[in-house]
C-alpha positions, 0 to 999 in steps of 0.5 A: 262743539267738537274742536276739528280734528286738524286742531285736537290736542293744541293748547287753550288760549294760544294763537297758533299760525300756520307756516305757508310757503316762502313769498315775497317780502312784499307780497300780500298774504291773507290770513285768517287766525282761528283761537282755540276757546279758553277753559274756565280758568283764567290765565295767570301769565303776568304781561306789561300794559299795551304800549303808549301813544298808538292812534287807530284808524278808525277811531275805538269807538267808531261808528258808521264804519265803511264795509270795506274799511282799510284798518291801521294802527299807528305804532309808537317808535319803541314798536318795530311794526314788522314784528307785530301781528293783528287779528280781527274779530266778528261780535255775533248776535246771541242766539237760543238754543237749539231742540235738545239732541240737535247738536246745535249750541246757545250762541252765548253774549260776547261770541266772536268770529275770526274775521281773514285779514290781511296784514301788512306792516307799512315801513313809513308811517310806522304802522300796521295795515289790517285789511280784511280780505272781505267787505265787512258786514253792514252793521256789526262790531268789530274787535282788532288786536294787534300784539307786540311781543312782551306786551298786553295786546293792542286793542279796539272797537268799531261799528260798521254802518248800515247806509252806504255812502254815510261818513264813518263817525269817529265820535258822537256826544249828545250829553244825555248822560253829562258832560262826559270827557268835555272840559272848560277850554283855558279862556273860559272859568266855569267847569261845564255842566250838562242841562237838558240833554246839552253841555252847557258853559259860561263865562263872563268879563266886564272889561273886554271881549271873550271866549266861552268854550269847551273840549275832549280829547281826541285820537283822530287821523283826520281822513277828510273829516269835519266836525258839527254841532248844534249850539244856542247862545244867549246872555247880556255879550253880543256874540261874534262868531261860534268857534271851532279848535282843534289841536295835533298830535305836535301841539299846533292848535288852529281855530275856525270862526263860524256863524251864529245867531244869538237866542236860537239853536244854530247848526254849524259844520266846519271841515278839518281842512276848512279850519286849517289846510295844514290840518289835513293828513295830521293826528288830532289830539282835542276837539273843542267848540266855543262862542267868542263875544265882540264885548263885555258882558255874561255869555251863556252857551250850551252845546248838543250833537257834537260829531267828529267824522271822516269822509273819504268818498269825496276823493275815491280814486278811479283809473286815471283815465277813461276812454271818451270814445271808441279807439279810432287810428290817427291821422297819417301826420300823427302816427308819423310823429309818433313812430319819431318820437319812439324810434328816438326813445328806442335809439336811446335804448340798449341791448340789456334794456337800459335806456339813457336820457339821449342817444348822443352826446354827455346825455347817453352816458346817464340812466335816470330811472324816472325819466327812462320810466316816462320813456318807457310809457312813450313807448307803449302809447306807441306800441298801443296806436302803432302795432309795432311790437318793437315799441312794446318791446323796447319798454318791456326789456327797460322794465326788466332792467329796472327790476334786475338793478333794484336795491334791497329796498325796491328802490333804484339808483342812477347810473352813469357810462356806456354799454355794458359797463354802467357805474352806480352813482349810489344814489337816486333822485326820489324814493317816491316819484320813481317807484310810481312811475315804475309801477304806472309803467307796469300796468300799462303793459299788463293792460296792453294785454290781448284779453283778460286772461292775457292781462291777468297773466301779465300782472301776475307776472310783473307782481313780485317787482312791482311789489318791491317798488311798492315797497320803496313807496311805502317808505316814504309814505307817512302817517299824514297821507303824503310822501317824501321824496326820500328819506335823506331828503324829507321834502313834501313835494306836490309833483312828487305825490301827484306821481304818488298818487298815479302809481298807487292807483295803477299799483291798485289795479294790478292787485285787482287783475291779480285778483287780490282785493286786499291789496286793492283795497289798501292801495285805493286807501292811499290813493284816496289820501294823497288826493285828499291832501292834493286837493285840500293841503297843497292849494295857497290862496294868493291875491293874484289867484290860488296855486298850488305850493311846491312843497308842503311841511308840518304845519306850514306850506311853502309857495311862489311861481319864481321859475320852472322848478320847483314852482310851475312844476309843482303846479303843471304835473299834478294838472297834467296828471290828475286835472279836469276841466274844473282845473281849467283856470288854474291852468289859464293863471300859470299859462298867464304868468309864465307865458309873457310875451313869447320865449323872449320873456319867459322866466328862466328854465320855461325853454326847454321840450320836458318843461313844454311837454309837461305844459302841453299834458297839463293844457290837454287834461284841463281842456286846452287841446289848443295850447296843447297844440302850441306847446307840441309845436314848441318843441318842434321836430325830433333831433339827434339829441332830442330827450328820449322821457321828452319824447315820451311827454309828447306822445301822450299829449298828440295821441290823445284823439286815439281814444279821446284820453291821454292814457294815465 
């Protein structure tokens, strides 16, 4: 076939890419690459191997692959994944030849399409992001390549699935060729054997109990994986428990122990995090299926269909917030409420936009970007109830001032004085919590647009500052699917991903009004993973009734309720944020312990409206409009020095009837 015209005299074998106009660092580009067909020859140019230790996601060799799968190669620390570039391929089915004379060629073995995709490099989990700019087909195989200068191309393989819905399979052994790359376990002698289909072991002790396994490697992201198998057990020991290891990427192993009955083909399935919640988010290096015996004896086990895959469907991230209702005004007490609530966060504005943590007093000398952010919200909740474009205002010229003092990296510092001569502290609280908060803030005043055309045109507008605070969350997101709070700080907080999780949700649908389903589809990706860890990571099983830890770190999670921060804050934000009705009797167990006896027998720091306000927004989402209530009441009615972000808790719990939501 004829080369077009626009590629004729470009030299064989050589990707060549096209210069597009200057864009934002941050800014989405999709690409599609089209590769000049090589000649017969083959080139002789001498490369160095592909880099060591990459891990991939999906796994090479995956199948069952989702259509709208968000690719990612984890790169080794010698790789700076900026320099990096990726294609992604189509296999085609071969195909006969056309009548002679039709100009229509035999499709031959081994054809490929280039397949557009975005690529992104993501700065914390030093990795490449692949997103195709179009589901794939159901299916079909696919090859990526990611090249780094100087180096043989990264390469894999995965297959999509033809059901909807299924999990994506990382690997699938069902030994009918052997026993493949499965090896006998340390505590177990004999080398495995396949037999019928199955992978068998044994093993046997006079003198104690002992454990018959085996295991492969693995190259698994666990996404909300689980491993099944089938396994049979028979011999002269009494078996205890079928047995489950898989060990990290840093050499932590963690084990599950499984039913089992002895003589009969028994199915077990276990999850990642049901193994250990410390395993969730991490990379998993083997895989390895055992019995383990309750004495002495000869044990024979044979093993069969043993799968690895993950799932993260269970965790697919909605908008925050759906209205139960049609918007109805609110009562004349609320809305008067509400107007003090917002004239206290415009009093504590500026003219150039900033907005400080009080009007009066040593507060109205400090800007602290995450609570002006709540503030801002406030704001626009009232502007949305309201009409009073003043509101709406006011959060548009803080936004602005947020993006206009941005450092290089899209993060923000605090700043301390009075208007106009603010002073950097050259420093910030949190790389995370406050590029969410910001990015949340900015779709909520796209969304308040008129119409869809309206609020299209407001996302596109906001798109450039909003991706540079994307980009300072990125930075701290790392490769097990949480983020730190920043990088001279690497603290796993749980209110801290909560927020995460909110503003990557809200960053996913700007994206989408700006109609970039790329950029969606990786957004959503993140989401999905910060609440899989949410869900599964953080929760601490205690005697007393489950909580959630206040951080988390690899392979260990650290908890306690001793006080308001960081213990009952890390429990009442991700409830305030992402909880339900489901979440009502975590709710009830914080409530019990920290509320005992009235203010006189609070633990200390439970006295104060941002801690009530975070109480009345976490009661109000897990279906406790009457402590909501109680907790507005607590906080009583505005002051001169009344917090402007407190104001903007609040607002969200008393508007909550207007559409039966409490807005994100």
């Amino acid at each position: 076939m004829a080369l077009p015209s626009a590629l004729a005299g470009l030299t064989a074998a050589v990707a060549f890419t096209a210069v597009l106009p200057a864009v934002p660092a941050a800014a989405s580009v999709p690409i599609a690459t089209h590769r000049v067909p090589a000649p017969t020859a083959p080139a002789t140019a001498q490369v160095a191997a592909p880099p060591e230790g990459v891990r991939t996601a999906p796994a090479d060799g995956a199948t069952g692959v989702p259509a709208g799968r968000v690719l990612i190669a984890y790169l080794p620390s010698s790789v700076d994944p900026s320099t990096a570039t990726a294609t992604l391929t189509e296999g085609l089915a071969p195909t006969p030849a056309s009548a002679p004379g039709s100009g229509v060629n035999a499709r031959p073995p081994g054809a490929r399409e280039p397949v557009g995709v975005m690529v992104r490099p993501l700065a914390g989990q030093h990795a490449l992001a692949i997103v195709p700019t179009h589901g794939l087909s159901p299916g079909r195989t696919y090859t990526s390549e990611v090249r780094v200068a100087g180096s043989a191309p990264i390469t894999w393989s995965f297959r999509t699935g033809s059901a909807p819905g299924a999990p994506e399979r990382v690997f699938t052994d069902d030994f009918a060729s052997g026993a493949g790359a499965w090896t006998a376990e340390p505590d177990t002698g004999a080398a495995p054997s396949a037999e019928d289909g199955a992978l068998l072991l044994t093993a046997a002790r006079s003198d104690a109990a002992f454990t018959v396994a085996g295991g492969r490697p693995a190259a698994w992201i666990d996404e909300a994986g689980a491993i099944a198998f089938r396994a049979r057990v028979s011999g002269t020991a009494v078996p205890a428990a079928l047995v489950v290891r898989v060990t990290t990427a840093a050499g932590r192993t963690y084990s599950a122990d499984l039913p089992v009955t002895p003589d009969a083909w028994t199915s077990a399935r276990v999850t990642v995090a049901g193994i250990s919640p410390d395993l969730v988010g991490e990379t998993l290096t083997r895989v390895a299926v055992g019995a383990r015996t309750s004495g002495p004896g000869e044990l024979r086990l044979a093993v069969d269909d043993v799968i690895a895959e993950n799932d993260l469907s269970a965790y697919a991230a909605p908008p925050p917030t759906t209205p139960s209702s049609a918007a109805r005004p609110l009562p004349p007490e609320t809305l008067a409420l509400v107007r003090a609530y917002a004239d206290q966060i415009v009093a504590s504005s500026h003219p150039d936009g900033a907005i400080t943590v009080a009007p009066v007093g040593g507060n109205a000398a400090r800007i602290e970007p995450y609570f002006a952010n709540y503030a801002a919200l406030g704001l626009l909740r009232a502007y949305q109830v309201t009409g009073e474009r003043r509101y709406r205002d006011t959060a548009s010229r803080w936004l602005d001032w947020y993006a206009a003092h941005m450092n290089a990296d899209g993060t923000v510092d605090k700043y301390t004085g009075s208007y106009p001569d603010w002073t950097a502290a050259g420093d910030y609280d949190s790389a995370d919590s406050y590029a969410a908060t910001y990015i949340l803030a900015n779709w909520k005043l796209a969304e308040l647009a008129r119409n869809d055309g309206q609020r299209k045109k407001a996302a596109r507008r906001v798109a450039d500052r909003v991706a540079r605070a994307w980009g300072a969350l990125d930075s701290v997101f790392l490769v097990d699917g949480v983020t730190i709070a920043k990088d001279s700080y690497r603290i796993r907080y749980t209110m801290d991903n909560a927020e995460t999780w909110l503003g990557e949700v809200a960053y996913a649908k700007l994206a989408g009004l700006a109609g970039d389903a790329a950029e969606t589809r990786l957004a959503l990706h993140h989401a999905r993973r910060v609440m899989y860890a949410l869900r599964n990571r953080f929760p601490i099983a205690d005697p007393a009734g489950d909580y959630l830890a206040w951080y988390v770190s690899p392979g260990a999670r650290h908890g306690g309720l001793d006080g308001w921060y960081p213990h009952a804050l890390a429990n009442v934000i991700p409830l305030a944020i992402y909880g339900g009705a489901g979440d009502a009797a975590h709710y009830a167990r914080m409530f019990a312990h920290f509320e005992t006896g009235g203010v006189a027998n609070r633990p200390a720091g439970v006295a104060a409206a941002p801690h009530w306000g975070w109480w009345a927004q976490a009661a109000a989402a897990t279906g406790r409009s009457d402590l909501a209530d109680y907790w507005v009441a607590q906080a009583g009615p505005v002051q001169a020095d009344s917090l402007a972000h407190a104001c903007g808790y609040l607002t969200r719990v008393v508007t909550r009837d207007y559409d039966g939501t409490l807005w994100f």
